[in-house]
Structure formats: structure tokens, C-alpha cells
N, C-alpha and C positions, 0 to 999 in steps of 0.2 A: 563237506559242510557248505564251502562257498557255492555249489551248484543247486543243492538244498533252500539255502536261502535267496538264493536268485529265484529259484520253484515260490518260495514262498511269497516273495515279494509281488512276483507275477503274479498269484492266485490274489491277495491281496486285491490288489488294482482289478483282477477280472472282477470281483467280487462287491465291489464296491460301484461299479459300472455296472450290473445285474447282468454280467457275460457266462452265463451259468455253463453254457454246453462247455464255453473253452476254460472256463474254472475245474470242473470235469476232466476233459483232456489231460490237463497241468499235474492236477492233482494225480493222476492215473498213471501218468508219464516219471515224475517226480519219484509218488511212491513206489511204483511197482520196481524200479531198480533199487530203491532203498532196503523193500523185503527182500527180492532177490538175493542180496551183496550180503543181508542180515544172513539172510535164513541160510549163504552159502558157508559164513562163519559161522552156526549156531550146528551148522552137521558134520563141519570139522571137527568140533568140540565135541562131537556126541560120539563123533569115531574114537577120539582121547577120553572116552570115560567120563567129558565133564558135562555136567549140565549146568546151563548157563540161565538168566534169567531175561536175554534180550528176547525169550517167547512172549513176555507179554508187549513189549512193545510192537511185534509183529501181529497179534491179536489185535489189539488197539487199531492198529491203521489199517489192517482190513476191515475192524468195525466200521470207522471214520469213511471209508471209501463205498462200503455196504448202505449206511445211513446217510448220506451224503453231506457228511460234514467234511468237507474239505479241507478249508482253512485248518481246524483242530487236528485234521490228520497231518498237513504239511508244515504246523507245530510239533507235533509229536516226531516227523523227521528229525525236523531241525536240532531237538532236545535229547535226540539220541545221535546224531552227528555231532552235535555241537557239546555235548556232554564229552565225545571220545575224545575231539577236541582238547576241552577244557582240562580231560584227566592228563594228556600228553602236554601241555603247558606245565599244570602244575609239578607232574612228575621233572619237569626238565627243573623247575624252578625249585623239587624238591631234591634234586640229585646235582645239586652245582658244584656242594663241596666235593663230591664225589667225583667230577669232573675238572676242578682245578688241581687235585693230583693228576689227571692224564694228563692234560695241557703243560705243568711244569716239568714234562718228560726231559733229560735234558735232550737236544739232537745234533748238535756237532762237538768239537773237541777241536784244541790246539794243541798239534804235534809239535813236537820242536823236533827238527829234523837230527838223528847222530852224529852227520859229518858237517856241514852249514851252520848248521843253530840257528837255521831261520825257523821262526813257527808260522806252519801252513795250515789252514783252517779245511781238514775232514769231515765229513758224517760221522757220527758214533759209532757206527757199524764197521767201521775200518780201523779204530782203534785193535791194537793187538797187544797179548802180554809181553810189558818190558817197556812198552814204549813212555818215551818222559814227555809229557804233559805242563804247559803249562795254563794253569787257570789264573784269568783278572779277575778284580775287584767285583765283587756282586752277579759273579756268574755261576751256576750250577756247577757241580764238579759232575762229571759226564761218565765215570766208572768207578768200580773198587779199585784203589790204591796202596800206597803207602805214603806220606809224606817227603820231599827230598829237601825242601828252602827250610832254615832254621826254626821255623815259626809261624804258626797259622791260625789265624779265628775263624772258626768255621760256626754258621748257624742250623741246627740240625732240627729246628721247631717242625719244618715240612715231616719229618722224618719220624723222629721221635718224640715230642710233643714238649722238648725243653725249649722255654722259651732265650733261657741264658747261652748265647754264644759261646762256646767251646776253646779252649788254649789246644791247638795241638804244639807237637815237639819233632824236630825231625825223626824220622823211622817210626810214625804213628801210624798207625793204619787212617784210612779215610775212605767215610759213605758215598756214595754216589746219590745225588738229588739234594745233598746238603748243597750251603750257599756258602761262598767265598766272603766273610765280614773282612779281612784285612785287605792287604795289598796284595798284587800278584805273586803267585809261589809256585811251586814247579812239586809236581809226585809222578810216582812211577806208576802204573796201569800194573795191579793183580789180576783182574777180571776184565772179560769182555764185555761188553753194551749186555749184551742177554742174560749172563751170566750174574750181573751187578746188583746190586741194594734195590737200585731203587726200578728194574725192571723186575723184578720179583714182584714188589708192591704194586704195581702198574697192571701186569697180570691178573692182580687177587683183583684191584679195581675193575678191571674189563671185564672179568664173570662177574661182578658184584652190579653191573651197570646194565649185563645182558638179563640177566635173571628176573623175567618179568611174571613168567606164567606163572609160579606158585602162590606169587601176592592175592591171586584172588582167591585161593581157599576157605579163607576166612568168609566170605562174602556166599558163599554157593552153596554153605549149610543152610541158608536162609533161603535159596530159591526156591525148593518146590513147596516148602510152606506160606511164604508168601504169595508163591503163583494161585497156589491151590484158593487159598483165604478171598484173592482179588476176584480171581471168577465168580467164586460161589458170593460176592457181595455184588458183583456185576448179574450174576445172573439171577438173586433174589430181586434183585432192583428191577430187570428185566419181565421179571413173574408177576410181581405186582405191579406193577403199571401198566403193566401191557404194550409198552414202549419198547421198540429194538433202541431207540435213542439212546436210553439212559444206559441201557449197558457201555454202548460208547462210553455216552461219556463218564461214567467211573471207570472204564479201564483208561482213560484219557491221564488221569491222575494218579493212577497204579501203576503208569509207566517206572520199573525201579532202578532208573537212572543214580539215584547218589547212593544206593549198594551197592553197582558195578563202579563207583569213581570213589565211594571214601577210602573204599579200603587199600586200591593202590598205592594211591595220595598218601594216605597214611602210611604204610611198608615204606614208601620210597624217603617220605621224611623221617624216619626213623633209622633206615640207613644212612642218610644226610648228619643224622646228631650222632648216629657213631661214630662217622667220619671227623667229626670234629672235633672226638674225644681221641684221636687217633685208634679207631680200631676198624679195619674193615671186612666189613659182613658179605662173601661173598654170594647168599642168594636171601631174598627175600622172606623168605618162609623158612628161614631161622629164627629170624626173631620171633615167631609164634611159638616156637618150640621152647627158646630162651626164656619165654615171659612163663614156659609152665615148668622149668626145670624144677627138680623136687630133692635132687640127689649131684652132689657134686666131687668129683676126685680130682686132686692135685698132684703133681708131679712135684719131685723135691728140688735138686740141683738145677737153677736156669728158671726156676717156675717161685718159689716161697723161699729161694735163696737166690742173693747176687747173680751164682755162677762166676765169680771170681775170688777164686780162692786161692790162695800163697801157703807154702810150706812154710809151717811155724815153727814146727820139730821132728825128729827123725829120731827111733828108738832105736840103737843096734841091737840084732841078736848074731847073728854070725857071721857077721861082716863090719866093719866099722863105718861108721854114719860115710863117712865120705864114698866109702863102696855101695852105702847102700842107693845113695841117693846116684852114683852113677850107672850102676845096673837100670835102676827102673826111668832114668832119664833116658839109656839109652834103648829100651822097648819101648816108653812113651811118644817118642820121636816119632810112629805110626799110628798113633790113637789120635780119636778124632774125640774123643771124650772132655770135657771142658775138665779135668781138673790135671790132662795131659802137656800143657802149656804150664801154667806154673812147676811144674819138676824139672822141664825141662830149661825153665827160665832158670831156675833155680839152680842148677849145675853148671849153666853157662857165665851166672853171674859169678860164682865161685870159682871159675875157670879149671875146671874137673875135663881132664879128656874122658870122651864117651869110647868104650871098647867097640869094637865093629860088628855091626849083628847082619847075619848072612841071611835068615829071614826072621819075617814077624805077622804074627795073624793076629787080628782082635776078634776075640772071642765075644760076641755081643750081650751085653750087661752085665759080665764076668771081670773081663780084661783081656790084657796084650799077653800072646805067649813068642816068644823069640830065642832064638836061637845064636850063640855067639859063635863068631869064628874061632873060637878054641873048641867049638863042640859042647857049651856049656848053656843048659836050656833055663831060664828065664823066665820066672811068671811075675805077673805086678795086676794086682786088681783088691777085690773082697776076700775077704780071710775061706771062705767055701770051696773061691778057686784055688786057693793057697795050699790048705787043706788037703785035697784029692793027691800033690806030691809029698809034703808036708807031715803028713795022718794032724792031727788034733791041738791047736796050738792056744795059747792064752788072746783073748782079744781084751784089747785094750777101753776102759771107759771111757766117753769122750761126755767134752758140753756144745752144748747146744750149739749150733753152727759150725762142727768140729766135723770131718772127716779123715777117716785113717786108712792109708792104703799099703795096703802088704806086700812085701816084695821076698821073691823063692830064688834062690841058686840052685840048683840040683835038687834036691829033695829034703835040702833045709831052710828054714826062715833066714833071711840076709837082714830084716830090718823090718821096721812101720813108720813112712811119714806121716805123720799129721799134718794136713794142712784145713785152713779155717774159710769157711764161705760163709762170706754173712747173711744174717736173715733180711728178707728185703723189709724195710721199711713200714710197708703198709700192708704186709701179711696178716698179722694178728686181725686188723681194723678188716681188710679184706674179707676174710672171715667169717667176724661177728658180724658184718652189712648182708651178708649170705646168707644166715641163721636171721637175722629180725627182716627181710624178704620171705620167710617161708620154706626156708631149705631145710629139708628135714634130716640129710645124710651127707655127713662132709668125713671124705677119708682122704689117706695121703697113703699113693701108689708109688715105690721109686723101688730102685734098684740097689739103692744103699745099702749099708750094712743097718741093721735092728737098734743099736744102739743111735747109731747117728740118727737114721731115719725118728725116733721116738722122742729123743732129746729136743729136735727142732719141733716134731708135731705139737709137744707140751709147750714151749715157746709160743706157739700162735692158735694154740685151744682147739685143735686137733687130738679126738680122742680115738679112731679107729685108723691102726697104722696096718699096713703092708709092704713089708720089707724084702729085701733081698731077691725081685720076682724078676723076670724074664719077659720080653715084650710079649710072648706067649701066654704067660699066667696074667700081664696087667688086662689082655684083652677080657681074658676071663672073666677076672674080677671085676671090670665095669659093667661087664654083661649081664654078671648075678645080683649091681647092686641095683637096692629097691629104696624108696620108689623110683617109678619112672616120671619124666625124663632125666637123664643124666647126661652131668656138662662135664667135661673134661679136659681143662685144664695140663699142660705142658710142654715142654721148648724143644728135645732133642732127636736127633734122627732116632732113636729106638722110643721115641714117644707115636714115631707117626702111624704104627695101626692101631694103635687104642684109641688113637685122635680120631682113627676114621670110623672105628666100632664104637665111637660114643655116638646116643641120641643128638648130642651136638659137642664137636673138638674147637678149643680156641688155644690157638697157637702164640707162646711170648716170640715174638720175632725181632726184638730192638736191636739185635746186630745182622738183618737181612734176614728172609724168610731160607728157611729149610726144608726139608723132605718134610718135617713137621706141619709146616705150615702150607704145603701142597694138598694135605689132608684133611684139613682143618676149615671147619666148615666158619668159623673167622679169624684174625689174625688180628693181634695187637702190637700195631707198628712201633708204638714208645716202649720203654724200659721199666713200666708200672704197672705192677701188681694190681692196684686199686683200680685198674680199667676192667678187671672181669666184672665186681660189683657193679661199676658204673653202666657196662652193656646190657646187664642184665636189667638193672633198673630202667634204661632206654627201652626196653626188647615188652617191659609192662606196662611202660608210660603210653609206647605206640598202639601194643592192641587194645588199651583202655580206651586209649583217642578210635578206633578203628571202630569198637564196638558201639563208645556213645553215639560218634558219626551215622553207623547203620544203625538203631533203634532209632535214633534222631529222623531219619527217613522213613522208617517204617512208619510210624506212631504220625509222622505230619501225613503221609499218604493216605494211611487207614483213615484218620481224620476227613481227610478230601473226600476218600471212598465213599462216606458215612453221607457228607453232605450231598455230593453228586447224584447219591442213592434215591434220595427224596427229594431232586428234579432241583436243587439250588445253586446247581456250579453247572451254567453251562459248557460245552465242549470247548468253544475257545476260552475262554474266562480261565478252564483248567488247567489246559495246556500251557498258557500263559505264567497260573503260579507252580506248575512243576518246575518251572526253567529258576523260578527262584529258588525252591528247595530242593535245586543241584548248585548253585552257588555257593548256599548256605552248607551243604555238605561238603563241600571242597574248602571252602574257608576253615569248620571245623576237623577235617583232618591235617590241613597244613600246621596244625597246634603241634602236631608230631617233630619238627623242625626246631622248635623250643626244649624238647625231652631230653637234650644235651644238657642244660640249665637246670633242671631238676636234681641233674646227678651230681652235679658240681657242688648244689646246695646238701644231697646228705651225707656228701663224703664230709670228712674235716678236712682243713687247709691242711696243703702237704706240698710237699718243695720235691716232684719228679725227679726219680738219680736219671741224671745225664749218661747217655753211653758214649764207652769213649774213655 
């Protein structure tokens, strides 16, 4: 662009001094590497299947250079230099929030040495598990932990989008990338630097920052109709006049510089407001898909409930509660499953010795099967896996937010805990903002058992359930449902291939992403529900701003064309007001950077559950 405008500048002053041959020269010198460097990206792009629409600008300034309008051709540079320009400013200015997660990365740590108890200041990358940590006042916490100092206010806003600082308690777990609000406190290092919270997130951000090329798809269904339209109004204009002039100069002003810059502008600021909604979008040509979803399935546990659920009660059948709950605490003890930890919380509070299990396998969307060191095999899952040793047993009714997990000794029933996972919050509202968006097809996909699964779908106006499936059968089921697109919604490692066989996966990841969220074409960093609606309302707001921006340029160009047509815009004069109505289309997509505030306004006020 700066060598561009030095061309122009130059030509200018030749021009003005009546130095025609060396106006000539400039102008020749100038553009002929401008077409070059075009026309060598415009055949990259042709080898990638795209067609692009910088052919009329290359038209144009061979026009300008053929008719000898110089000046107007080394404006027409400038306006397609200076446009790429302008779309890489604004993009920067539209991806900032996007950018201040990289930058808060944390990047050292204070060890406190084992033997000394001096603390030495690391890199993050040397951190190892075990090591005690101490973090001061107002400084990033540098890895997953545990808490060790009696007491900790942590601010976890960066993270999960609670604005209200956090009480931890010693032996608390603690995120990485959250902020230190009290006094210095000391935890122990679970995770390495790569391994942690908030490199996870950091990741999704760096594919969500690279992901450039799809943002223009929007913009390239418009090329060869606008190419086509501009010629045949340059070259009627050509026919009747009998002017090669005038063709210049209407394609002078057909140059369709704010089609190739709204629509980045726009993707990039619409990434930008989902960022601020805590949800990150990792490529840009999501959100086009978002703004058409039609059909949406949710996952149950971790997704339209808590995921934190406690053992409320224990039914015995052949074993007495205390046996029951220690058998499946001690096969739980190998499940990765969220409702594996409350059992096993729940026998250690009771202080129950757990019997010795020699192995254990989890059976994926079933359960744990184990085996004891007396030779006594162990099943703990859904009443189906129960069953198969069992033969046919009574299942229990449950309500709403109620789950029951069945537990097998040999080939008889030992028991059913119940424990309760609550419905989140803003599920129901979730929802209905889904359904008065335009979604025609809202199901809930889980692995539950039929009861549980049906009791919470009626809770939050969920009429089409699918219960008891297999990561296997949920890919199915998103695949046959209609219409298209379909978002899909959920949290846990046996979410992540449906995540990835939906039209578009969004991942809940408020306690660090998961193999889920590796899949998932976005991720929602806070602990709320109500960010799926919010994305999507972002994901409409943006291509709405995307498309007004491109009509917006089309409709002022064709304008120009019209007039240029019948000899009233000469070549500089045009060239001159293109460069405004690329400003003007840059200003009207950065409206995309606002689309965060809209969603704020249709949700209702609602108080974000804190993780943690």
C-alpha cells in the first residue's frame, strides 16, 4: 500500500506538471506489479476452487492503463491495496477480545523449592506434577491445581464469565488463568502448563484467530453475478458511446472492494462478541452455519443439568445400603463419568472401607465392570447393563433431575443409588429463546436411563427424548435429524463424535475443555447454559450486519455504474468516491462487535452459576 501511494503521489505531481510520458511510466510501473501480485493470488485461489472477485479490479486497471487514465488507475491501486489494508486493521480491531485471552496466558510460576522453601521464579513449562506453588496477590494461577493455604478468593471472570470472585477452601481444586483476589496462598500443581485450563482455551483461541479463509464465503456467492452485471453495464456503456473511456470508467467504480472487506470485518466482529460472551468460535464460517441452524440436540448430564450431582438415597436389594454404596464406590473409583465422584465422595465421607478391585473396565455409556479380589464381579451403571447379569429387574421412578444408578454383585441386584443433578438454571429459557429464533427440532440425546432422561426433557419443554443411546447410536440420531443444520450441544468425553458429526458441536467446557471440546466446532468457556442461545443470536446478528454491509455496496456501486454509464462520474472523481464506499462498508460491519449487546438484551437477567 505505502509503495502504491508513493505511485500515486508521484503520478499526481507528473500530472499536474503536464509530464505525461513519465505519468505513463509510473502508472505502468506501479500497476503492472499490482496486477501481477493480484492476478498471482487470484490463481492461487482458482487452484483452491475459489473464485474471487479481485478480477474486476484487475479489468479496471488494465482498462485505466489502455485509455490512459492513469491517475484513476493508480486510485484503483491504492483502493484495492488500501482496502486489504483497512480489512487487516479492522480485523485486528475486530479480534482484540480475542486476543486478550492469548496475551493473559499465564508464563512463569513460583516454585517453592521442597527442601529450602525458597521460591524461584520458572517458566511454566517447568512446572511438574506435585510441585507446590506459591501464587501473590493479583497474579494469574499458572496451572491446574489443588488449593494448599486455608483460603483463597479467586476471580475466575477471564474464565468463566462469573463476575463474583470465588471463596475457595483448602483441598479445592483451582483453574489455571483465574486471578489471585486475596493474599498470597500456596497449591499444589495437578497439571502441567499444556495440560491445564487455561491452555486448552488458548488453543481453541489460536485456531479461532487463524481461521481466516472461510469468512469469505459469504461474499463469493456474489462474485460472478456481480462480475457479470458490471461488464455488461461497462460494456453497454462502451456500445453506445463509442467511448473505450466510459467502459473504464464504470468499471472504475465496480471495483467490489467492500464485498471482499464487509464480510471478514463482519465474521471477525462477531467472533469478537462471542468472545465476550465467553464462548469461543473456533473458525469463522461457523457462525454462518449457526445463524441457519434449524434443528438442535442436547445432551443431558453436564449440558441442561449441573453435572453435579450427590447421592440422596440408596435402595437396598441384596446387599444392605452400606454394601451397596461400597461396591459401586469401589468400581467408581475408575470412571471418568461425572456422577463417579459423588459415590465415591459419598463412601469416603461415611468412612466405608472400599474392598480391593484387581481390575476395572468402563464400558462406554453403560458403566464400570470390576472385578474383586475375592473373585467377585461388579457391575454399576444403567439398569440394561444390570440386566444382561441380573435378567429383568424393577426400575425405579425418579423426578425430575433425579438419577439412579444400579449396582450388580454376581448375578444379583446389591442396590440403586439415587443421586440428584440439578436442572441448570437457564435451561427451560435456553430453550424457548431456540424455538422464537426459528428452530424447528429440539431433542435431548443422553445416555440416561428413559425415565430420568424424560422427567428432566418435560422440566425444560423438551418433547422428543432419546434415551439410553450409545456414542454410536447419538451420532446416528443427529445425522437423521431434520431439518438441516443441526447444532449440537454437550460436555463429556462420549459427547465428542456426535460433537464432531453435528453440522455445528458446541462444547460446555466450564471446568476446562475436554476431548469434547477438541471437537467442537465452539466452546463455551462459562458454566451457562444460556450462552448457546446467546451464540446463536450473535452467529444471526453478524450475517445480518454481513449481508446488509454487501447489498449496501452492491446497490451504491450499481448506482455509480449507472451514472458513470452516461459519461457523469469521470475516472478520478469515481475512483475517489469508491475509497468512501469502502470506508463506509467497514464502519457498517464493525456493528458486528455490538452483536454481544443484543444478546444480553433478549436473554432475562440471570445470575451465571460460578464453577467451583
Amino acid at each position: 500500500m505505502m509503495f502504491v501511494l508513493v505511485g500515486l503521489a508521484t503520478g499526481v505531481m507528473l500530472w499536474l506538471t503536464g509530464a505525461e510520458m513519465a505519468l505513463g511510466v509510473t502508472a505502468y510501473l506501479v500497476l503492472g506489479i499490482v496486477i501481477v501480485i493480484t492476478a498471482i493470488d487470484m490463481f492461487k485461489d482458482l487452484m483452491r476452487g475459489h473464485w474471487g472477485l479481485d478480477i474486476l479490479a484487475v479489468i479496471a486497471m488494465i482498462a485505466t492503463l489502455a485509455v490512459q487514465e492513469y491517475v484513476a488507475g493508480l486510485i484503483i491501486a491504492l483502493m484495492l491495496t488500501g482496502g486489504e489494508a483497512l480489512e487487516d486493521l479492522a480485523a485486528r480491531r475486530a479480534s482484540r477480545e480475542l486476543d486478550q485471552l492469548l496475551n493473559r496466558a499465564p508464563a512463569f510460576a513460583g516454585r517453592i523449592h521442597p527442601v529450602t522453601g525458597e521460591v524461584e521464579r520458572i517458566a511454566i513449562e517447568e512446572v511438574k506434577v506435585g510441585d507446590e506453588l506459591l501464587v501473590r496477590s493479583s497474579e494469574i494461577l499458572p496451572v491446574d491445581g489443588v488449593l494448599l493455604s486455608n483460603h483463597a478468593t479467586i476471580d475466575e471472570s477471564s474464565v468463566t464469565g462469573e463476575p463474583i470472585p470465588v471463596n475457595y477452601h483448602a483441598g479445592d481444586p483451582l483453574l489455571s488463568g483465574t486471578v489471585n483476589s486475596t493474599t498470597s496462598f500456596t497449591m499444589r500443581a495437578q497439571k502441567v502448563a499444556a495440560d491445564s485450563n487455561y491452555a486448552s482455551i488458548v488453543r481453541l483461541v489460536e485456531e479461532a484467530v487463524d481461521s481466516r479463509a472461510p469468512m469469505v464465503r459469504l461474499a463469493d456467492r456474489y462474485a460472478v453475478p456481480f462480475t457479470i452485471v458490471s461488464l455488461l453495464i461497462a460494456g453497454f456503456a462502451w456500445f453506445l458511446s463509442g467511448d473505450p473511456v466510459r467502459f473504464a470508467e464504470v468499471l472504475v467504480v465496480a471495483t467490489p472492494c467492500p464485498l471482499l472487506i464487509a464480510t471478514p470485518v463482519a465474521f471477525m466482529g462477531g467472533m469478537s462478541s462471542a468472545a465476550k460472551l465467553n464462548v469461543i468460535i473456533k473458525d469463522g464460517g461457523v457462525l454462518e452455519v449457526l445463524a441457519r441452524v434449524r434443528a438442535v440436540a442436547f445432551d443431558k448430564t453436564g449440558t441442561l443439568t449441573e453435572g453435579k450431582a450427590d447421592v440422596v438415597e440408596i435402595h437396598p436389594a441384596a446387599r444392605t445400603v452400606d454394601e451397596t454404596l461400597q461396591l459401586a464406590a469401589a468400581a467408581e473409583q475408575y470412571s471418568v463419568h461425572v456422577f463417579a465422584d459423588p459415590i465415591v465422595a459419598s463412601a469416603r465421607t461415611q468412612q466405608l472401607e472400599l474392598p480391593e478391585v484387581v481390575t476395572a473396565d468402563e464400558v462406554a455409556t453403560n458403566g464400570v465392570l470390576a472385578s474383586l479380589a475375592d473373585g467377585t464381579s461388579v457391575r454399576v451403571g444403567k439398569p440394561s447393563f444390570i440386566e444382561e447379569v441380573t435378567g429383568p429387574i424393577d426400575r425405579l421412578v425418579l423426578s425430575a433431575g433425579e438419577t439412579a444408578v444400579y449396582v450388580s454383585v454376581g448375578d444379583e441386584l446389591a442396590g440403586v443409588i439415587i443421586l440428584s443433578d440439578p436442572i441448570r438454571e437457564q435451561s427451560a429459557d435456553t430453550v424457548s429463546r431456540l424455538r422464537r429464533a426459528g428452530v424447528a427440532e429440539i431433542a435431548m440425546v443422553t445416555g440416561d436411563v428413559t425415565s430420568t432422561a424424560e422427567s428432566v426433557a418435560h422440566a425444560v419443554d423438551i418433547q422428543t427424548v432419546h434415551a439410553e443411546t450409545t456414542p454410536q447410536t447419538k451420532v446416528q440420531i443427529v445425522q437423521a435429524m431434520r431439518p438441516r443444520p443441526v447444532l449440537m450441544v454437550g460436555d463429556g468425553i462420549n459427547d465428542a463424535p456426535v460433537l464432531a458429526a453435528a453440522d455445528v458441536g458446541v462444547a460446555m467446557a466450564g471446568r476446562g475443555a475436554t476431548v469434547a471440546s477438541e471437537s467442537a466446532a465452539a466452546v463455551i468457556t462459562s458454566n451457562d447454559i444460556a450462552r448457546v442461545a446467546d451464540v446463536a443470536y450473535v452467529s444471526r446478528r453478524t450475517v445480518q450486519i454481513a449481508l446488509q454491509s454487501i447489498w449496501m455496496g452492491i446497490i451504491i456501486s450499481v448506482g455509480l455504474m449507472l451514472v458513470a454509464a452516461f459519461g457523469y462520474l469521470p475516472a478520478v472523481v469515481g475512483a475517489l468516491l469508491q475509497e468512501i464506499v469502502d470506508l463506509v462498508a467497514i464502519l457498517s460491519a464493525l456493528r458486528a462487535l455490538r452483536a454481544h449487546r443484543g444478546a444480553r438484551r433478549e436473554s432475562p437477567a440471570r445470575r451465571e452459576v460460578p464453577v467451583g
